[in-house]
N, C-alpha and C positions, 0 to 999 in steps of 0.2 A: 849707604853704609854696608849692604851686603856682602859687595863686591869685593869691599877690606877683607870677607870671613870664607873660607873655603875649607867646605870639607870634603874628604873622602872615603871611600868605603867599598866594602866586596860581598860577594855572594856566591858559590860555586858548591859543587854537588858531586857524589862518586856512589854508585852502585858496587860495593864489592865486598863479597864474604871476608871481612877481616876485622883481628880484633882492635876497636877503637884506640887502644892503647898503642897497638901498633903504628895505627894510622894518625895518631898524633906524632911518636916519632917520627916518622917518614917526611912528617909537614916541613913538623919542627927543623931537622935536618937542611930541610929546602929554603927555609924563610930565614934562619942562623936568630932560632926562638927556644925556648922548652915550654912544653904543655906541661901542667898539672891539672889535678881531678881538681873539679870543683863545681858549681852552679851557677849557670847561665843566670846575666841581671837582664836579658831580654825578654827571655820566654819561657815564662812561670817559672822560673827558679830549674827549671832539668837539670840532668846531673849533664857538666858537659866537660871537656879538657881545655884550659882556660890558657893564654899569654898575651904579652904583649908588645910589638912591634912596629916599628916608625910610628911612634903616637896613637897605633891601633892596639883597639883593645880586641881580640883575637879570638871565637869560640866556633870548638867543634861539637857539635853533639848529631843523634841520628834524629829527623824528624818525626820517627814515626814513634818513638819512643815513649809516647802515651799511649796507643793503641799495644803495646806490648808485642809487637810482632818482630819479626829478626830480619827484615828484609836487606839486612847490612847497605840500606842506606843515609849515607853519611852526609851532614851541609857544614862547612866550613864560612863562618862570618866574618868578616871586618870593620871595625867601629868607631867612629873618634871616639879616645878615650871621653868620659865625662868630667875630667878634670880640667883638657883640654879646652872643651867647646862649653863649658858648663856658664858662660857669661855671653855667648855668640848671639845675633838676632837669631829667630825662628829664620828667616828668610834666607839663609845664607844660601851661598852656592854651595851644591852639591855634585862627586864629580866621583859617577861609579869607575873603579878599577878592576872590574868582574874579569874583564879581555884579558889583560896584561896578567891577571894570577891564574886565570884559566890556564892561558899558556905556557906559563911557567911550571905548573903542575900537570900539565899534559906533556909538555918537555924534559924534566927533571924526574918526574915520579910513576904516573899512569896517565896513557892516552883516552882513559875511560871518564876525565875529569869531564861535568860539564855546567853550563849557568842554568839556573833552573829558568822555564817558562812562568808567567804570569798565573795562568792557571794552577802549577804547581805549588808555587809560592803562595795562593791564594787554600788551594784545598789541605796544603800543611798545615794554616792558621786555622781551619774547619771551615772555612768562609769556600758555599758552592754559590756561581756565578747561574 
């Protein structure tokens, strides 16, 4: 039955002094989405710029944004929505698009775009290996 359910999803990163409002238009722009402020339903509620596209539910926010530091940087997610997948097995296939939106915002926006490492994505959760 898996096989029947496929989802997909992204994960991409940007180092760069700018303000987040900006950089949701910029996205926005790129993706033919609008952000608005709002809070993340992934990770604890942050305040993050919220849309959504091809059936993705869409959030940008900056990681570090609990420690309160300014390091302007930013992670951009992509999610099935939970309307969509909200009856799917646990098992389903999963099928990142991290590549394909890297490049599209390395192409379209900043060359500075990039997929975060394991370790990265891990020491953002507070979780050290």
């Amino acid at each position: 039955m898996s096989e029947d359910y496929q989802s997909i999803g992204f994960q991409v990163r940007i180092q760069q002094q700018i303000n987040i409002e900006e950089l949701a238009n910029r996205i926005g722009k790129i993706l033919g989405c609008i952000f608005t402020p709002g809070y993340s339903e992934r990770f604890d509620s942050d305040s993050a710029y919220l849309s959504n596209c091809l059936g993705l539910s869409l959030e940008l926010l900056s990681p570090d944004i609990s420690d309160n530091s300014s390091s302007g940087k930013f992670a951009l997610f992509g999610f099935v929505n939970k309307e969509v997948s909200i009856n799917w097995p646990l098992n389903h296939q999963y099928t990142s698009i991290s590549l394909y939106i890297l490049r599209l915002l390395q192409n379209l926006d900043n060359e500075n775009w990039y997929i975060p490492t394991k370790d990265e994505i891990l020491s953002e959760a507070g979780i050290d290996e």
